[in-house]
N, C-alpha and C positions, 0 to 999 in steps of 0.2 A: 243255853239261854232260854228262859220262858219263852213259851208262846204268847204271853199279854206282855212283853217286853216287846219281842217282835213285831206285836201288832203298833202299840206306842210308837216304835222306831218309823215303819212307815207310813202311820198317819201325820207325821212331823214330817218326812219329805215329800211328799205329795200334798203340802197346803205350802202356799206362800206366805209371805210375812201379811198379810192381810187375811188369814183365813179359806183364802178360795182356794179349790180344789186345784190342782194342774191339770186333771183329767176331763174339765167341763168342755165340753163339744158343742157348745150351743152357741150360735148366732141370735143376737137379740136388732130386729130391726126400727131402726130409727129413733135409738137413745143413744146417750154417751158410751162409748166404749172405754175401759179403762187397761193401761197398762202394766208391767209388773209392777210399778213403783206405784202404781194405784194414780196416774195422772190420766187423763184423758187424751184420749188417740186422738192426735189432729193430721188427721194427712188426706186432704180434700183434693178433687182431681184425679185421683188418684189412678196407680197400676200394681198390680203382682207379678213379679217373677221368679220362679224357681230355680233354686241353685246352689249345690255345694250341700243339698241333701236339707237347705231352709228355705219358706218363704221369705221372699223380702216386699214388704210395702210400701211403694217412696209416694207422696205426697204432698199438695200447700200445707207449712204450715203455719195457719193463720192465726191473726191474733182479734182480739173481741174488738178492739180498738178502731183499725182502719183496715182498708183494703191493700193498702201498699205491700211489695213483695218482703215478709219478714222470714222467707230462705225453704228450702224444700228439706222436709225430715224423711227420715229410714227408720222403719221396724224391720224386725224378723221373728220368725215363728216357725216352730216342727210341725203344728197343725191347724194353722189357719185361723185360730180362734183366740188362743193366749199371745200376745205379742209384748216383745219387750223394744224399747226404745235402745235405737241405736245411736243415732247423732242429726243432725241437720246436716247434711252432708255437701248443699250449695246454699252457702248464708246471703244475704244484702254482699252487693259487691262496691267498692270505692266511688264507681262513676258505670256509667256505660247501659247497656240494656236492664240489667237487673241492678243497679246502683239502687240512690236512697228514693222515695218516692215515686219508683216503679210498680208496674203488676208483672205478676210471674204465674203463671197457672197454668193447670195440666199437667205436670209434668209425667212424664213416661221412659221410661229406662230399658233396654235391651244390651243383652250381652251378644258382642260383633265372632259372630264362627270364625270366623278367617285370623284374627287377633288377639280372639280372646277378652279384649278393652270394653269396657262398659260404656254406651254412648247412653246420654239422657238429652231428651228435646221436650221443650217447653215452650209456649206463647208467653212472650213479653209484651209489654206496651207502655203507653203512660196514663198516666190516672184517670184522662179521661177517652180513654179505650181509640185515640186518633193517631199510633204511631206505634202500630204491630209487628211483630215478625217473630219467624221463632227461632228461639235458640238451642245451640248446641253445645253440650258440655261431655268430658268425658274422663274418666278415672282408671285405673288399673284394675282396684280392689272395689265387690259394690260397694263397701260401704266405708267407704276412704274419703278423701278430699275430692270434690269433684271439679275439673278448669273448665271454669267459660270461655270456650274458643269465639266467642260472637253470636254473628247470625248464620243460619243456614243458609245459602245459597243455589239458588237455579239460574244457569244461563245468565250468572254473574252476580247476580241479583237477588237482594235479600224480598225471601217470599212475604209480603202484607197482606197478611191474613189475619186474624185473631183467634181462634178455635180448631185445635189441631188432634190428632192421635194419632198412635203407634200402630202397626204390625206387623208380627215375625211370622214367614210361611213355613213349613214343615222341609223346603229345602236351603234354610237358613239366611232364604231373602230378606229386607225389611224393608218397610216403605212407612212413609208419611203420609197420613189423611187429613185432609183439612176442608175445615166448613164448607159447603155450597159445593163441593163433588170433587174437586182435583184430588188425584191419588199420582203420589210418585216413589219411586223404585228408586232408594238410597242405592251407594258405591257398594264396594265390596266391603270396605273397610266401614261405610254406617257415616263414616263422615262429611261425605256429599251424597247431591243428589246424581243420579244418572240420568233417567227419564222420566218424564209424566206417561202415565201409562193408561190412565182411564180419566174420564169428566162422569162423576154420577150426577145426572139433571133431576135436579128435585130434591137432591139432599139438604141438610139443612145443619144443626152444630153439632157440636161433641159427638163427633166421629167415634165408632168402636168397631172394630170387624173379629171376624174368627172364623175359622172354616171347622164344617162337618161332616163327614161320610165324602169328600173331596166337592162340595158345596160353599160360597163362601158367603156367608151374612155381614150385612152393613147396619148397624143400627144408630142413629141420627135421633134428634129432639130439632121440635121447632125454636123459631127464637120467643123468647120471651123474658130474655134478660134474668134474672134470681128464678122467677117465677118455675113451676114445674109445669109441664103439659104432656100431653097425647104420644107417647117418642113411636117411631114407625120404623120402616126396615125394608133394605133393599136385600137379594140374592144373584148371585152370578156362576158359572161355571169357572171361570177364572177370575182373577183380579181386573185382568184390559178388560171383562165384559163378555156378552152384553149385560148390564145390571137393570134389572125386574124391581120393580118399586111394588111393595105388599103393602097392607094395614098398620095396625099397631098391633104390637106383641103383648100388649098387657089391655085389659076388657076399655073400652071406650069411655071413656068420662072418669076415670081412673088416677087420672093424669100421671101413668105410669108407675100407678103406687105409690105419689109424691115424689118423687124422684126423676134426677134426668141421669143418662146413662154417662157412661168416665170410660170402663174399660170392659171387657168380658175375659175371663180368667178360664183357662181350660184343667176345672179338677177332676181327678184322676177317682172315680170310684168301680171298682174290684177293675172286669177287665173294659170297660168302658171310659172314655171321657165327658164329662158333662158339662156341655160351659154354664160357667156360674154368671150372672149379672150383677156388675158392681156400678152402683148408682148413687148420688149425691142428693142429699136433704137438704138445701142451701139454706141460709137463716142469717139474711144479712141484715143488722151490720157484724151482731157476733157469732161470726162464724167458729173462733175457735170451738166455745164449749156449747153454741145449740145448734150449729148444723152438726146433721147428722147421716147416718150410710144404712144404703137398704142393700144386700147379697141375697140373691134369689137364684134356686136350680131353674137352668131354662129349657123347655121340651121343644126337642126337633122334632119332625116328622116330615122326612122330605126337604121341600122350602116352607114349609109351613113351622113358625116360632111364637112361642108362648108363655105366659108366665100368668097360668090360669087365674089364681087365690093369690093372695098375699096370705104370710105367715109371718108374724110379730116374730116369733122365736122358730128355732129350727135347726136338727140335730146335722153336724156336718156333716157322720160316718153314715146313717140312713139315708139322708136327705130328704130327712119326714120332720112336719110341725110339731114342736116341745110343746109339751103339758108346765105352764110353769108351776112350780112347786111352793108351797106355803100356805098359810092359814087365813083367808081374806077378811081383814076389817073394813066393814061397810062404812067408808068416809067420805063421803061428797059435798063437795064445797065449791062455791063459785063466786066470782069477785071482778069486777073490774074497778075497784078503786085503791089508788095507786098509794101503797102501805100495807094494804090489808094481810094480815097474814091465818095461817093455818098452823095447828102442832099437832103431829102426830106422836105421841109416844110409844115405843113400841121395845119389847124384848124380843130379840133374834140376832141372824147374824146379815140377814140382808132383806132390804126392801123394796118392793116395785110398784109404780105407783102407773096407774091405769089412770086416760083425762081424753077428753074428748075435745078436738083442732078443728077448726073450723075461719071463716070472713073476720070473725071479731076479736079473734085470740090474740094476746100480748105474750110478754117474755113475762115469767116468773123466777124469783129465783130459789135453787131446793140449797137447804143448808143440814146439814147432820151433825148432830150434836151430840157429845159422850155424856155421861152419867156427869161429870163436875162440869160440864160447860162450855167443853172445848170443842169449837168447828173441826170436825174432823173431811168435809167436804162443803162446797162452795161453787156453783155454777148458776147459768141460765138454761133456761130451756123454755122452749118454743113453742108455746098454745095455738100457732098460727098454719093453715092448712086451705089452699082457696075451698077444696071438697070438702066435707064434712068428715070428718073420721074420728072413731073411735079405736082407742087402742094403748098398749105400753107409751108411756113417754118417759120415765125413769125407771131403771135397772140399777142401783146401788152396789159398789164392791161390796165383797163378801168379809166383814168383819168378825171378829174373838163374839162368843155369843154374849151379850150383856143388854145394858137399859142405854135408849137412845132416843132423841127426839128428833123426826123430821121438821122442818121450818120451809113452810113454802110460802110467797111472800107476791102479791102481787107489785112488779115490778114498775109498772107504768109508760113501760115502753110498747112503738109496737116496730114488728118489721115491718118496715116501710123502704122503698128504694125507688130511685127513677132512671129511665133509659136516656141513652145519648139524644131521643128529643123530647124527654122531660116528661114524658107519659108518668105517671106517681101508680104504682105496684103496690100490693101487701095489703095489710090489714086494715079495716075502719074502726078498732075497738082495740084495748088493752086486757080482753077475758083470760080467768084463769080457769080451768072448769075441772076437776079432779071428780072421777067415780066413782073409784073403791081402790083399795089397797092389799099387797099382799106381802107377810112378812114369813121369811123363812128362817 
């Protein structure tokens, strides 16, 4: 066989039906993520766990529509960056905690040592966040049908809590963390609880813990409803304590790099582990296609935790900042009246589009259009940022190289949301703000 036959042969199996590479290692923060069918990853809340030689990501997943629980979805992945959709693996149930016109969030999944059985726990509630508890579901296979056994139970008692997370110790403990400090030590089998083990005084939501060098970290967000803020962090020698309340792990006024924290992921680079930070871009009301997910490497040093810089992009196997690639067309454009639109036309095979988040930003929507007219993509996305930032806000799949026209269109919406007593969050303006563009 030729050698340029050979080459042909494996540039056809290393691009997927969309043109991107399989081999692309880069994390893009805080845009759409796309999967192998080129739809958009939705699995908010989210956890990873390794297993059977794949990641698996389970997730809300949510719909642009309403907040109501529409079923928690499964990916998997061989490197953490390409993922393919696997199924919704706990949908809308008939009646009961996650029935119709419930919330479901968080969810988190661990595989039980002793059994073997995949247990997932979730916070449920009802729409208006006043009848909490979390539940407990559990499967064979991860990525199988999963049963809601109900609620979880302490001392008989379903826990009313709303904001919960997972973790597994290194000698196949797992316990439940939940808002405001309580931390408990599930059975052996994952399926109850056994004891409360610690109270962290001062903690606050979206529990994530992980240990390092035999150190354990708690990292916590204040409340503030969708809103992002300040997230900070406890340390302990054990799990009972005593637990050390520190700063914030990302620079002050940051607000966490717009994000609040979900889970911490312990990835394996050469002989070291590094935990990764996985964090939620919330963007309510549409959540499915403009919130978005920020993964950050995080630096120990002792009890001291950090996540110095923010990186828009960022290589998994180095754990260093991407250079994104392409030819920048200088297009900046800005709008807040609700119609307005932008066209980009452009020859490549993908485009990113750089805009600046800020008080007044609205939802825009990007549309990609082929050479005869055909939407070949259709989302929102999110101008809106209480800090000011600049940075990526679209990442485009990787299409056949040809002629193509971006449509970004101000929407006239904005995020806006309010807490359980009415306080009104989010933006004062409908802005679109676009800076330049890069097509590769």
């Amino acid at each position: 066989m030729k050698s340029g036959l050979l080459i042909f042969i494996f540039c056809i199996l290393a691009t997927n039906i969309f043109g991107q590479s399989i081999t692309d290692k880069t994390i893009h923060n805080g845009v759409p993520w796309f999967d192998e069918q080129g739809d958009i990853i939705n699995a908010h809340g989210a956890c990873i766990i390794e297993d059977g030689g794949r990641y698996w990501l389970f997730g809300e997943y949510k719909s642009d529509e309403s907040n109501a629980f529409p079923g928690f979805g499964c990916y998997s992945s061989s490197d953490m960056v390409n993922w393919r959709f696997e199924r919704v693996v706990l949908p809308v149930q008939g009646d009961g905690i996650l029935g119709p016109n419930r919330v479901g969030e968080r969810v988190k999944v661990m595989r039980c040592p002793k059994t073997g059985e995949y247990i997932m726990l979730m916070h449920t509630d009802d729409m208006n966040y006043k009848d909490p508890c979390v539940g407990i579901a559990v499967c064979s296979t991860i990525n199988g049908d999963y049963k809601l056994l109900g609620a979880i139970e302490y001392n008989g008692k379903p826990i009313k809590r709303w904001d919960m997370g997972t973790f597994q110790d290194s000698d196949g403990k797992g316990y439940l963390l939940i808002h405001h400090g309580p931390i408990y030590r599930l059975s052996d089998d994952y399926r109850s609880i056994d004891a409360q083990v610690a109270n962290v005084d001062g903690m606050g939501e979206s529990p994530a813990m992980f240990k390092k060098d035999g150190i354990y970290f708690l990292l916590t967000s204040k409340l503030t409803s969708w809103e992002r803020n300040d997230n900070y962090y406890f340390t302990a020698p054990s799990i009972e304590g005593p637990w050390e309340r520190h700063g914030y792990f990302c620079p002050e006024g940051t607000l966490t790099h717009n994000s609040q924290s979900t889970f911490v992921f312990p990835l394996k680079h050469g002989n070291d582990t590094i935990p990764m930070y996985m964090g939620d871009r919330w963007s309510y009301p549409h959540q499915a296609s403009a919130a978005t997910y920020v993964w950050m490497p995080m630096k120990v040093n002792g009890t001291q935790l950090s996540i110095p810089e923010f990186w828009h992009s960022w290589d998994i196997d180095s754990l260093r900042p991407s250079v994104l690639p392409g030819k920048e067309i200088r297009h900046t454009w800005s709008s807040n009246n609700k119609g307005d639109c932008t066209r980009i036309p452009f020859h490549g095979r993908k485009i990113t589009v750089f805009g600046m988040t800020d008080s007044t930003g609205g939802y825009a929507t990007f549309r990609i259009l082929n050479k005869h007219g055909e939407v070949l993509h259709a989302s929102y996305v999110d101008f809106y940022s209480k800090v000011p930032n600049e940075s990526i806000r679209f990442v485009s799949k990787e299409y056949a190289e040809d002629d193509y026209i971006l449509e970004v269109q101000v929407s006239g919406e904005q995020p806006v949301w309010f807490n359980k007593r009415g306080d009104r969050f989010g933006s004062t303006d409908c802005y679109v703000n676009i800076s330049k563009v890069l097509v590769k």
